[in-house]
Jmol script that loads the backbone (N, CA, C; Angstrom):
load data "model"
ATOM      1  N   UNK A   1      88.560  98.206  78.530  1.00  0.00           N
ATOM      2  CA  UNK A   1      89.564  99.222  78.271  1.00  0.00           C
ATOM      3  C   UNK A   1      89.456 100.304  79.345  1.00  0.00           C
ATOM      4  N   UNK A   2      90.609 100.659  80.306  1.00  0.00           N
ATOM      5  CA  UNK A   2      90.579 101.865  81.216  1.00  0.00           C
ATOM      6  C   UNK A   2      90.370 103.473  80.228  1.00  0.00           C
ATOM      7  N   UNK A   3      89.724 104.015  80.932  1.00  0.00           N
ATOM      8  CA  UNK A   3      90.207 105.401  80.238  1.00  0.00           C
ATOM      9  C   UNK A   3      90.319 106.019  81.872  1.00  0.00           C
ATOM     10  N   UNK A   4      91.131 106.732  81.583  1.00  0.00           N
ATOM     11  CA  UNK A   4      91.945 107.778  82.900  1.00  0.00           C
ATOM     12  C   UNK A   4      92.863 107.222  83.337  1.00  0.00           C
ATOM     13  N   UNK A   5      93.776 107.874  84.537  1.00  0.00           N
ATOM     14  CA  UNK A   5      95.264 107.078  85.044  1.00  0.00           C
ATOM     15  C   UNK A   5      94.404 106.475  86.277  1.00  0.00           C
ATOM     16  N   UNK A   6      94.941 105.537  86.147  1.00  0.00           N
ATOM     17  CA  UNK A   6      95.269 104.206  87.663  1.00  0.00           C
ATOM     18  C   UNK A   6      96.086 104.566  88.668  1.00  0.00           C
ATOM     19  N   UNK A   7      95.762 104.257  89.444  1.00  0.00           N
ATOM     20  CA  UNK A   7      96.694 104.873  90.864  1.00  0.00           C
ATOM     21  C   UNK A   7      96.933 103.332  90.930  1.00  0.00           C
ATOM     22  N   UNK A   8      98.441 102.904  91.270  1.00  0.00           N
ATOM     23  CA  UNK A   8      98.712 101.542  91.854  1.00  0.00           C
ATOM     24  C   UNK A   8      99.605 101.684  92.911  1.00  0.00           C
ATOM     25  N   UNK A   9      99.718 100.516  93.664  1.00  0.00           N
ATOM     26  CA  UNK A   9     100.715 100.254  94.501  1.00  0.00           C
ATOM     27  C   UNK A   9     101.384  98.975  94.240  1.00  0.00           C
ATOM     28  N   UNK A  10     102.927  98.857  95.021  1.00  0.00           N
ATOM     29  CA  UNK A  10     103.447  97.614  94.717  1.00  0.00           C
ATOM     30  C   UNK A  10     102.960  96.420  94.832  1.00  0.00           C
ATOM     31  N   UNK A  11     101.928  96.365  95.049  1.00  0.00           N
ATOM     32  CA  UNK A  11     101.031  94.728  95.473  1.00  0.00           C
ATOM     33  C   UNK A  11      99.986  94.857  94.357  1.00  0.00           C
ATOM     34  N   UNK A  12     100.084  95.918  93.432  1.00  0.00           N
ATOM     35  CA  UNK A  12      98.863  95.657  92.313  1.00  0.00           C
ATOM     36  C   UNK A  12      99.919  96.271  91.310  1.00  0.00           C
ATOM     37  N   UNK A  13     101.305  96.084  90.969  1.00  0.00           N
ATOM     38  CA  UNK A  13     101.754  95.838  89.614  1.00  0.00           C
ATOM     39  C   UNK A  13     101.879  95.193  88.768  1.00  0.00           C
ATOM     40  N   UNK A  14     102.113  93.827  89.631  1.00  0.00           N
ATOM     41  CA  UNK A  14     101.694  92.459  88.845  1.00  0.00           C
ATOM     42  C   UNK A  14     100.881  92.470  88.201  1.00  0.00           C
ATOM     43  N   UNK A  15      99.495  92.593  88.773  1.00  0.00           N
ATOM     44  CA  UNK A  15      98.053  92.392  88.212  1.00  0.00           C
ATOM     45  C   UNK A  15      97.959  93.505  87.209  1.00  0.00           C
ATOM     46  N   UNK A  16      98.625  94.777  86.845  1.00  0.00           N
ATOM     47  CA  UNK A  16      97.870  95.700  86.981  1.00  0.00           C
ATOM     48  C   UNK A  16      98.971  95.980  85.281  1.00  0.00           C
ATOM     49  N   UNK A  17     100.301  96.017  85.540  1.00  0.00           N
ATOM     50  CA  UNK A  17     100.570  95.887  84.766  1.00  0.00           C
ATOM     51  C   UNK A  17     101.671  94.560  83.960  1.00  0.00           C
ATOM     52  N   UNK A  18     102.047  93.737  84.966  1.00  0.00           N
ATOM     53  CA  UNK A  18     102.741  92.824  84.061  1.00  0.00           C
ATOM     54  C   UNK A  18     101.742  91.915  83.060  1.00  0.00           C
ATOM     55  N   UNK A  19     100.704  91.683  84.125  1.00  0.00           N
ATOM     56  CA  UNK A  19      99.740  90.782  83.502  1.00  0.00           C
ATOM     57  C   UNK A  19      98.558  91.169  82.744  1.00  0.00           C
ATOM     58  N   UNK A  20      98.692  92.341  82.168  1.00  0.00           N
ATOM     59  CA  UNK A  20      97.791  93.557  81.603  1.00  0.00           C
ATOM     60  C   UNK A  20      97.884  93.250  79.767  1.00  0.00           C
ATOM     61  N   UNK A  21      96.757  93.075  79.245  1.00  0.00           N
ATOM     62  CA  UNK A  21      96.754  92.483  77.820  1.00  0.00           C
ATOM     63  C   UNK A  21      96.895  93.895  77.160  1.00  0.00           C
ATOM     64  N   UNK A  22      96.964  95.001  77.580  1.00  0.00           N
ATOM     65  CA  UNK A  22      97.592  95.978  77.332  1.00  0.00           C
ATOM     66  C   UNK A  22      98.440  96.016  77.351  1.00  0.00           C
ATOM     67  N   UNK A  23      99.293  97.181  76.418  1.00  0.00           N
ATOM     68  CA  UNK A  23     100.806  97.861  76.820  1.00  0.00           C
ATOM     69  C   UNK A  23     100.497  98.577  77.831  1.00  0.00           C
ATOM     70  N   UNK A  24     101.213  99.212  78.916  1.00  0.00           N
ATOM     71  CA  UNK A  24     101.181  99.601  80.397  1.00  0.00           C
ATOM     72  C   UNK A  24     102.218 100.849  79.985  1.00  0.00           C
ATOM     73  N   UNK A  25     101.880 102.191  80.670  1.00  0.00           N
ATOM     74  CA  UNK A  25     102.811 103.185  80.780  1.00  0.00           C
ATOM     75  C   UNK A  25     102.423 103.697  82.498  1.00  0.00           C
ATOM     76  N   UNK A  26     103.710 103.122  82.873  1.00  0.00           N
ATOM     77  CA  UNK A  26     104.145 103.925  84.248  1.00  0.00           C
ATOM     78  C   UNK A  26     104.541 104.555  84.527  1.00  0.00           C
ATOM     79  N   UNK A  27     103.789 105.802  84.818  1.00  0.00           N
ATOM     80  CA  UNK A  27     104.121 107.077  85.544  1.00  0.00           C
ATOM     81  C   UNK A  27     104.409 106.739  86.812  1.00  0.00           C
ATOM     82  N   UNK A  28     105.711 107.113  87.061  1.00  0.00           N
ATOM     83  CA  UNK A  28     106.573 107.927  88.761  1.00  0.00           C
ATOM     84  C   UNK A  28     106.240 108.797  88.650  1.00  0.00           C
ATOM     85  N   UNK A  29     106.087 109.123  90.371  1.00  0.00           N
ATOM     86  CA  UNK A  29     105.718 110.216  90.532  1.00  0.00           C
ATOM     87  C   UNK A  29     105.820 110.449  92.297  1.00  0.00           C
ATOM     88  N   UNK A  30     106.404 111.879  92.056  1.00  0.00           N
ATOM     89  CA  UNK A  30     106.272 111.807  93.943  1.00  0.00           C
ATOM     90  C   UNK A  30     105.221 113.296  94.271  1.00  0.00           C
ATOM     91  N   UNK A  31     104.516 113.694  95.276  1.00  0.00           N
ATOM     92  CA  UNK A  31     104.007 114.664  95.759  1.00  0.00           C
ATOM     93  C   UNK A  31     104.991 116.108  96.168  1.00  0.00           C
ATOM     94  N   UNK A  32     105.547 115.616  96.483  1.00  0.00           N
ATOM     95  CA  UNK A  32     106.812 117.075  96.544  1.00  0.00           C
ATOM     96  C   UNK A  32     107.823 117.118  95.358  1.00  0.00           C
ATOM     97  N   UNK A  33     107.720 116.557  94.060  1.00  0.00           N
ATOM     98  CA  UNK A  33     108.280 116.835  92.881  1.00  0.00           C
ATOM     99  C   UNK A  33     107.389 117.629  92.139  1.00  0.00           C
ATOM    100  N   UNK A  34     107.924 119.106  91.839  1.00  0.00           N
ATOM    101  CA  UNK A  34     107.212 120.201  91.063  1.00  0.00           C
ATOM    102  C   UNK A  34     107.260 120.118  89.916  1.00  0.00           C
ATOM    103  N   UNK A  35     108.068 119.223  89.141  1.00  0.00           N
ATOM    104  CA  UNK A  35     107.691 118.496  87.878  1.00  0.00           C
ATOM    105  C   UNK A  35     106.738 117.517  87.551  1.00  0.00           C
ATOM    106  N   UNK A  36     106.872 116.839  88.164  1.00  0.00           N
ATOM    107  CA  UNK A  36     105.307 116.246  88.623  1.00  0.00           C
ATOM    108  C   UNK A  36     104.065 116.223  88.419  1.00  0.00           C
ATOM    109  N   UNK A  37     104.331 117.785  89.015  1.00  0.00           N
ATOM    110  CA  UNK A  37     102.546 118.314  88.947  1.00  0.00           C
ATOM    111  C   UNK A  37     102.614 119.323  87.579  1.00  0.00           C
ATOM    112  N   UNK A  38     103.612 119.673  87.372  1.00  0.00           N
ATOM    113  CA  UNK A  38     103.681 119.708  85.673  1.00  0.00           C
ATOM    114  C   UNK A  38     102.898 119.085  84.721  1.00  0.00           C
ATOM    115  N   UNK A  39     103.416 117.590  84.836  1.00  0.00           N
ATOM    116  CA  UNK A  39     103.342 116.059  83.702  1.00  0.00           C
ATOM    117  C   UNK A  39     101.611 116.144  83.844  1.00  0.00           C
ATOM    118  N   UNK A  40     101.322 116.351  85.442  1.00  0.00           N
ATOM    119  CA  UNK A  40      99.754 115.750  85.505  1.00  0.00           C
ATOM    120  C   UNK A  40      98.851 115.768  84.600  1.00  0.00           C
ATOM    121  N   UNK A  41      98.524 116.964  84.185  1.00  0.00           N
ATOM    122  CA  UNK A  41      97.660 117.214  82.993  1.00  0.00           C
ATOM    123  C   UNK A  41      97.967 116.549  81.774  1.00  0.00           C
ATOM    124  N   UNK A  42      98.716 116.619  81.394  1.00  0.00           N
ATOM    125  CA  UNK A  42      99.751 116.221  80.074  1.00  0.00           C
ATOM    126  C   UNK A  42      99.399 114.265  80.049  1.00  0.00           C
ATOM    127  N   UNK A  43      99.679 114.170  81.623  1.00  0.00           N
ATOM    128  CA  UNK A  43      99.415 112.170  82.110  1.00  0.00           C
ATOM    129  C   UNK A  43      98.114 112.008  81.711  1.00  0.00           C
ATOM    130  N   UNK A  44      96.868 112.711  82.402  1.00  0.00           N
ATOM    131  CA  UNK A  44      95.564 112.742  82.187  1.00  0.00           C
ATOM    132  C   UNK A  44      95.497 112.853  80.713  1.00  0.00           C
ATOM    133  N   UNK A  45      95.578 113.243  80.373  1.00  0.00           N
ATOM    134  CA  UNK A  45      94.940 113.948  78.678  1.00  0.00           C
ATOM    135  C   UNK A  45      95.522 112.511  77.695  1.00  0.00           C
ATOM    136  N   UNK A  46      96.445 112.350  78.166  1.00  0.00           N
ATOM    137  CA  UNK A  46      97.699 111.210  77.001  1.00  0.00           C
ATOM    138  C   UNK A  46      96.491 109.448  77.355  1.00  0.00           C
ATOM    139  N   UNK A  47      95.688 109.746  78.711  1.00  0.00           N
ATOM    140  CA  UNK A  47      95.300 108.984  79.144  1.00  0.00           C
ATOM    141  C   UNK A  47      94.052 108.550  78.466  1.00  0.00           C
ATOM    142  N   UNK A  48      93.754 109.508  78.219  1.00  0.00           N
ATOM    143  CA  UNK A  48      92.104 109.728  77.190  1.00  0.00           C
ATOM    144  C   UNK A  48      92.493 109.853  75.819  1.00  0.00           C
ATOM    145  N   UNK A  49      93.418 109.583  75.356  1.00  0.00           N
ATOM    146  CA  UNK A  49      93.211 109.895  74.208  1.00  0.00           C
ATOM    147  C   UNK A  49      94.052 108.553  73.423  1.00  0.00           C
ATOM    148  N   UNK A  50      94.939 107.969  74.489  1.00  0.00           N
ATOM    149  CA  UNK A  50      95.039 106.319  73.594  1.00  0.00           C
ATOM    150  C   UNK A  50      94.500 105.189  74.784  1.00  0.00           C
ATOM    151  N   UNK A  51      93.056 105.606  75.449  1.00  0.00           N
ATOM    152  CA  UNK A  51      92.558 104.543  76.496  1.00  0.00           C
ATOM    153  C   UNK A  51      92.009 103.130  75.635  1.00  0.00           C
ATOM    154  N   UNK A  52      92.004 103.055  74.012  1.00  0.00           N
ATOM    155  CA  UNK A  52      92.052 102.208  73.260  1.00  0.00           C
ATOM    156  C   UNK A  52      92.911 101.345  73.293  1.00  0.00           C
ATOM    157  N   UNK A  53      93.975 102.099  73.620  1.00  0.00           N
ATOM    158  CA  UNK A  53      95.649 100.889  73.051  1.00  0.00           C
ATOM    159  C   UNK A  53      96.592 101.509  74.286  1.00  0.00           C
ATOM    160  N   UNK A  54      96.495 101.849  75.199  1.00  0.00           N
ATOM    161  CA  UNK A  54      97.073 101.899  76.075  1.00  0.00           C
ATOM    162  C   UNK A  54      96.875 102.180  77.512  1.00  0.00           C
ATOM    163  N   UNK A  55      96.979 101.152  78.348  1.00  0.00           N
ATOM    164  CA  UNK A  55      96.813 101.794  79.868  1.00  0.00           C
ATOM    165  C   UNK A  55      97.786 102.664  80.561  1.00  0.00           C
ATOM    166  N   UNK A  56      97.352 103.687  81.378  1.00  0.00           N
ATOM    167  CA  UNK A  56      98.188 104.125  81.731  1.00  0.00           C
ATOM    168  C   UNK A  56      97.733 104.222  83.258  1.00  0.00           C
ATOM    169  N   UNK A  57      99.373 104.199  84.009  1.00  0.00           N
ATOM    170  CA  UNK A  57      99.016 103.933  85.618  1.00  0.00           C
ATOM    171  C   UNK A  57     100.496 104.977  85.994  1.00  0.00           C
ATOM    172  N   UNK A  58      99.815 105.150  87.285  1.00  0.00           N
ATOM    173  CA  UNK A  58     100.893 106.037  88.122  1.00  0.00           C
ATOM    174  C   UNK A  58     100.998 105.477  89.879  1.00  0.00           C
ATOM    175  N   UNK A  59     102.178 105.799  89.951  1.00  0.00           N
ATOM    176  CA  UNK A  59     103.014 104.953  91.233  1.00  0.00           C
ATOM    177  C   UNK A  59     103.429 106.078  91.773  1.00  0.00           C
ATOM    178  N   UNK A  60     103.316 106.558  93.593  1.00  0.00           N
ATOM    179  CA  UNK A  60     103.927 107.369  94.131  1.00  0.00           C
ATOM    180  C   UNK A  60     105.116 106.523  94.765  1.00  0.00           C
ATOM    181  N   UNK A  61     106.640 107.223  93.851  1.00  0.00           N
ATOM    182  CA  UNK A  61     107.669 106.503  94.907  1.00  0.00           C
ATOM    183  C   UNK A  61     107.512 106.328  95.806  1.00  0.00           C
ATOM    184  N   UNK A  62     107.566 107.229  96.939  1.00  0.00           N
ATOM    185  CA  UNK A  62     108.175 107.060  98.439  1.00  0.00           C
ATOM    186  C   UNK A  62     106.993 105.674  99.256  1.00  0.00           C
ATOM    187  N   UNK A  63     105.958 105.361  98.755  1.00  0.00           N
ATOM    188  CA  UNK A  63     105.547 104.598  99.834  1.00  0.00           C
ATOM    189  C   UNK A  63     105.552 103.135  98.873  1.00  0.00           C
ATOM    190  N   UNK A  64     106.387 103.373  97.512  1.00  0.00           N
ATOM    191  CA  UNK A  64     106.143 101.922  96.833  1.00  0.00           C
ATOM    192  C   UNK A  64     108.055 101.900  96.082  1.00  0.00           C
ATOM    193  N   UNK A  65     108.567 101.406  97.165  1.00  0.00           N
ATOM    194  CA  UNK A  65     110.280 101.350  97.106  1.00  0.00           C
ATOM    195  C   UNK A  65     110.778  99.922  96.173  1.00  0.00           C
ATOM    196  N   UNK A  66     109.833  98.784  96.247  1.00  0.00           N
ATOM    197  CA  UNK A  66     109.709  97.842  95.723  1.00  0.00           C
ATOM    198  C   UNK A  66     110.176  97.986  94.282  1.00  0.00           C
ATOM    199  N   UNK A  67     109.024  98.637  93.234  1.00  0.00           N
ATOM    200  CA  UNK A  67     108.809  98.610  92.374  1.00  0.00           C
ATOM    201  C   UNK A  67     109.642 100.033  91.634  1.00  0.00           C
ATOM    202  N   UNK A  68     109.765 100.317  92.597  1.00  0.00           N
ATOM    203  CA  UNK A  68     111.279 101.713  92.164  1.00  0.00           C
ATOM    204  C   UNK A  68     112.260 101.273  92.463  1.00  0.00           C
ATOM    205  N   UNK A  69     112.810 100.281  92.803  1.00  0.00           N
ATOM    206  CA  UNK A  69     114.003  99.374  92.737  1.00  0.00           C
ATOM    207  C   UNK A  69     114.134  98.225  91.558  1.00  0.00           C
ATOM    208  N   UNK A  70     113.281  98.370  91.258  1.00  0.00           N
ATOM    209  CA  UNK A  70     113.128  96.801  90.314  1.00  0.00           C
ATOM    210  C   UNK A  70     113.104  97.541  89.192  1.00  0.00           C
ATOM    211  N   UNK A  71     112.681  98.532  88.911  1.00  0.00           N
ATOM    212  CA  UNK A  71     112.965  99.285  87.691  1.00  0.00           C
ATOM    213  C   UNK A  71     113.775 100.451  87.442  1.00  0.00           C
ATOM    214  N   UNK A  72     114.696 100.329  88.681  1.00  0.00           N
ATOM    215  CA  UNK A  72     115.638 101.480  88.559  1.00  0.00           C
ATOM    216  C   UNK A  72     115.553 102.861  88.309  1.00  0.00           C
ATOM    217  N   UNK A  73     114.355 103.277  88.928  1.00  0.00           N
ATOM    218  CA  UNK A  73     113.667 104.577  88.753  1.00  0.00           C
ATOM    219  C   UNK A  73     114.745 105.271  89.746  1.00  0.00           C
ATOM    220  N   UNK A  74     115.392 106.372  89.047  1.00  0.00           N
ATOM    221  CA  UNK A  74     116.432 106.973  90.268  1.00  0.00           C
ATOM    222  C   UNK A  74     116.308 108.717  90.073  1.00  0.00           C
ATOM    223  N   UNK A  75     115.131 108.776  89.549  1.00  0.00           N
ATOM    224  CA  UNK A  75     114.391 110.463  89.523  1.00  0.00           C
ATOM    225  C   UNK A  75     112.987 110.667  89.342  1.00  0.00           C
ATOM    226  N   UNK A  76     112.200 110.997  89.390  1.00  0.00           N
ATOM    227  CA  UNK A  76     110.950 111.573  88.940  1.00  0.00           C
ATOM    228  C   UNK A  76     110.685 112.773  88.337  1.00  0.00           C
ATOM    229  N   UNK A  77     109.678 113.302  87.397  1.00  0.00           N
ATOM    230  CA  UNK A  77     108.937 111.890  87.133  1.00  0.00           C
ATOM    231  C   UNK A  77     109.914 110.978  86.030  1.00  0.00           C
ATOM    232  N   UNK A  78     109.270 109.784  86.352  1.00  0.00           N
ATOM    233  CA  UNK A  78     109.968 108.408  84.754  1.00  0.00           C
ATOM    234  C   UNK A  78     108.916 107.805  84.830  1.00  0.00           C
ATOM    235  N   UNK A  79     109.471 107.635  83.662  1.00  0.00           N
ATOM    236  CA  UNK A  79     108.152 106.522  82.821  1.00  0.00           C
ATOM    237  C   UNK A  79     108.912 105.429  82.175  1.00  0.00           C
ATOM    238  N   UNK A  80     108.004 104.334  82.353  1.00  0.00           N
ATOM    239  CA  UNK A  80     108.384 102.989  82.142  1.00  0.00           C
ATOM    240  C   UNK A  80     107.192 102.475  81.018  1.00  0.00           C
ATOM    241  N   UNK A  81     107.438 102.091  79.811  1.00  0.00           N
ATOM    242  CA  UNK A  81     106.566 101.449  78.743  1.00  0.00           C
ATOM    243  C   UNK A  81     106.776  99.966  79.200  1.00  0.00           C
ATOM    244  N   UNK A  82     105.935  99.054  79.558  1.00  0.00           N
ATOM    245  CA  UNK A  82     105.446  97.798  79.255  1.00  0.00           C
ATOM    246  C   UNK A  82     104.808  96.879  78.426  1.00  0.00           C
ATOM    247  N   UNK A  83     104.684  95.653  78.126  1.00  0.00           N
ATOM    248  CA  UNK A  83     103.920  95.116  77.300  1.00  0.00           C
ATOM    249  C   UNK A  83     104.315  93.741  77.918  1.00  0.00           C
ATOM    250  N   UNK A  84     103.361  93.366  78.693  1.00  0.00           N
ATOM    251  CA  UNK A  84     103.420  92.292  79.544  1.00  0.00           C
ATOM    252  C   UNK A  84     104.290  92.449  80.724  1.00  0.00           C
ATOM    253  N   UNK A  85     105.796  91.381  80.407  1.00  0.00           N
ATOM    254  CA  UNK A  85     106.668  91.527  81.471  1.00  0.00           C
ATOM    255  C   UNK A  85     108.311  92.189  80.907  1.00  0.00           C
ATOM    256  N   UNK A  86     107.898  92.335  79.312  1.00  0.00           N
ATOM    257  CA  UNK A  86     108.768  93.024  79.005  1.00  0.00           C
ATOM    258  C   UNK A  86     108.706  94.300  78.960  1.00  0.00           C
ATOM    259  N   UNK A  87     109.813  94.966  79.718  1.00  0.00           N
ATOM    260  CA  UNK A  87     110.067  96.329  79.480  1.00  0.00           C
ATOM    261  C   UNK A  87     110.903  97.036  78.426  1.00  0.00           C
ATOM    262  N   UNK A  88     109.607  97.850  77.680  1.00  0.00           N
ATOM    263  CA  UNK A  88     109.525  98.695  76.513  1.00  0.00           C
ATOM    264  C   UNK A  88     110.490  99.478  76.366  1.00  0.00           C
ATOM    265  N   UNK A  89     110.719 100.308  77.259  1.00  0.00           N
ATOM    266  CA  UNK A  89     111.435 101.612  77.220  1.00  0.00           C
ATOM    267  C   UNK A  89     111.426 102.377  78.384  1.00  0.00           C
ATOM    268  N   UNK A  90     112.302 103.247  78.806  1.00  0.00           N
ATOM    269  CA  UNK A  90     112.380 104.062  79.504  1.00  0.00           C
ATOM    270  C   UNK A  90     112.894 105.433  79.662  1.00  0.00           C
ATOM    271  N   UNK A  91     111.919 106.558  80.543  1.00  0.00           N
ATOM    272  CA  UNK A  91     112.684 107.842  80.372  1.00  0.00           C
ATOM    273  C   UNK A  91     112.452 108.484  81.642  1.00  0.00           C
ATOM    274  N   UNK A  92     113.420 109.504  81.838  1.00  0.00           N
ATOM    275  CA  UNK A  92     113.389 110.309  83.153  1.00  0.00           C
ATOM    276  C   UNK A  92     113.103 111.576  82.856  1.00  0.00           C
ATOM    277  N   UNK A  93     112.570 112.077  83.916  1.00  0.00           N
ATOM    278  CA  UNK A  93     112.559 113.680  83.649  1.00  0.00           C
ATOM    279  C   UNK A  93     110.905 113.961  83.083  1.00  0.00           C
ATOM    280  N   UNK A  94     110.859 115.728  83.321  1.00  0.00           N
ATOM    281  CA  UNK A  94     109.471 116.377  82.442  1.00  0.00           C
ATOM    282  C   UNK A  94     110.190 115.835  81.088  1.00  0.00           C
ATOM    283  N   UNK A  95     108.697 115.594  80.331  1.00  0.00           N
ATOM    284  CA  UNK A  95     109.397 115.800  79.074  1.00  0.00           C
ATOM    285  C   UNK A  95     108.133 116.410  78.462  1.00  0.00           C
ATOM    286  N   UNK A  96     107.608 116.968  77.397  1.00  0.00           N
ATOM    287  CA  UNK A  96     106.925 117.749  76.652  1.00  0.00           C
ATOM    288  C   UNK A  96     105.940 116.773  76.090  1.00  0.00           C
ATOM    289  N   UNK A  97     104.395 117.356  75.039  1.00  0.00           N
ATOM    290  CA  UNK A  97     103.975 116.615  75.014  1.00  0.00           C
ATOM    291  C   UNK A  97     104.703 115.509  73.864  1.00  0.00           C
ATOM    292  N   UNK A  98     105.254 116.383  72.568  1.00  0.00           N
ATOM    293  CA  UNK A  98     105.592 115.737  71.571  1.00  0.00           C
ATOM    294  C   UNK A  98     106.757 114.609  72.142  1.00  0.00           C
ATOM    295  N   UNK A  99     107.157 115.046  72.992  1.00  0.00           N
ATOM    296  CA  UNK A  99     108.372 113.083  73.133  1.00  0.00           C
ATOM    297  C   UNK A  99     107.434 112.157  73.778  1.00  0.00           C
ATOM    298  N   UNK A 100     106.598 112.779  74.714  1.00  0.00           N
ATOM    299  CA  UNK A 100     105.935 111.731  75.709  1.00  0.00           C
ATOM    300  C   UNK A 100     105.296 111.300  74.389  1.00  0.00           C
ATOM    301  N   UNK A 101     104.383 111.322  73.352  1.00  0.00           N
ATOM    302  CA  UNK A 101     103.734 111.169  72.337  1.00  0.00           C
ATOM    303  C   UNK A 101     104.847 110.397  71.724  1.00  0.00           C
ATOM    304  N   UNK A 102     106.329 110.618  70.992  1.00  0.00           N
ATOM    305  CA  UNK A 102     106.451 110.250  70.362  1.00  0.00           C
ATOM    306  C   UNK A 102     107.006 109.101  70.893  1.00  0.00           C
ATOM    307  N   UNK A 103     107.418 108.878  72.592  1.00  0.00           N
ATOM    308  CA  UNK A 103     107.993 107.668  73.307  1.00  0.00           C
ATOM    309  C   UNK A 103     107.183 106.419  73.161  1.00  0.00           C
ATOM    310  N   UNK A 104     105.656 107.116  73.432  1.00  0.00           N
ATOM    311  CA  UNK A 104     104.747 105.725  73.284  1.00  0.00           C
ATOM    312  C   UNK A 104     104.701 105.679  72.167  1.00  0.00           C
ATOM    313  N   UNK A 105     103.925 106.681  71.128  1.00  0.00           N
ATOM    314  CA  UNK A 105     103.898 105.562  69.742  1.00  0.00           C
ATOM    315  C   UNK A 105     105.417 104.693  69.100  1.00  0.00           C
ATOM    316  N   UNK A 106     106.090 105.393  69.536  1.00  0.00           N
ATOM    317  CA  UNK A 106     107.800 104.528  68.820  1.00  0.00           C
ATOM    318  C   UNK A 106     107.966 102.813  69.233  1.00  0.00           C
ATOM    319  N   UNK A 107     106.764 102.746  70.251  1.00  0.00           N
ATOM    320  CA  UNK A 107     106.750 101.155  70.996  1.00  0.00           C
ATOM    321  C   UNK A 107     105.267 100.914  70.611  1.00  0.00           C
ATOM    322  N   UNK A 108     104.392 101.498  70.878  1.00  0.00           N
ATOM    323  CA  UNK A 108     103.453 100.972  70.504  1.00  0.00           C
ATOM    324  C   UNK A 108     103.182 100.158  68.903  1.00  0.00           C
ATOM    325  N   UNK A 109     102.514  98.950  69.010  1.00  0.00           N
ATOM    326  CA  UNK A 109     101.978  98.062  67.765  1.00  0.00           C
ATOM    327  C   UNK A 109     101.192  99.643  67.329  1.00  0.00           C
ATOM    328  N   UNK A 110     101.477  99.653  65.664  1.00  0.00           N
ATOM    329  CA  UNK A 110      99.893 100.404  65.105  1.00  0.00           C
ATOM    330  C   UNK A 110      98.813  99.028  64.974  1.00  0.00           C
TER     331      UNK A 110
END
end "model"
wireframe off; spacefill off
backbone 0.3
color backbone group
């Protein structure tokens, strides 16, 4: 079981999250988005506290175009819920802790 966020790139999504016996939450994210560095803490903390039942990983757009095309990421930050190769759900934008909370558990198995 991971506890903390994963840094990936497009050559370790496959592995990292399609093929992940976890549910997978992907954080976008770019370095010059001031929302962003908002979520960070909020990413970290959400990270430790379901590292039981959920991995969580983060992707910097600009050098991974691949995998922000394939999931139609067209703002930051977004988040993408996984569970294998199906995709869970999706949302754009800061969002607070209670939606980010209530986005994953609304998909997550209890």
């Amino acid at each position: 079981m991971s506890k903390g966020v994963i840094n990936i790139s497009d050559d370790e999504f496959e592995t990292e999250v399609l093929k992940s016996e976890q549910p997978v939450l992907v954080y976008f994210w770019a370095s010059w988005c001031g929302p962003c560095q908002l979520m960070a803490p909020l990413i970290n903390a959400t990270a430790n506290n379901y590292s039981d039942r959920l991995k969580i990983v983060k992707m910097e757009v600009d050098p991974n175009q691949l995998s922000v095309k394939k999931y139609k990421v067209e703002g930051v930050p977004a988040f993408r819920l996984f569970q294998g190769e199906n995709l869970l759900g999706s949302a754009e934008g800061a969002i607070g802790k209670e939606k980010l909370l209530s986005f994953i558990d609304t998909h997550l198995k209890k």
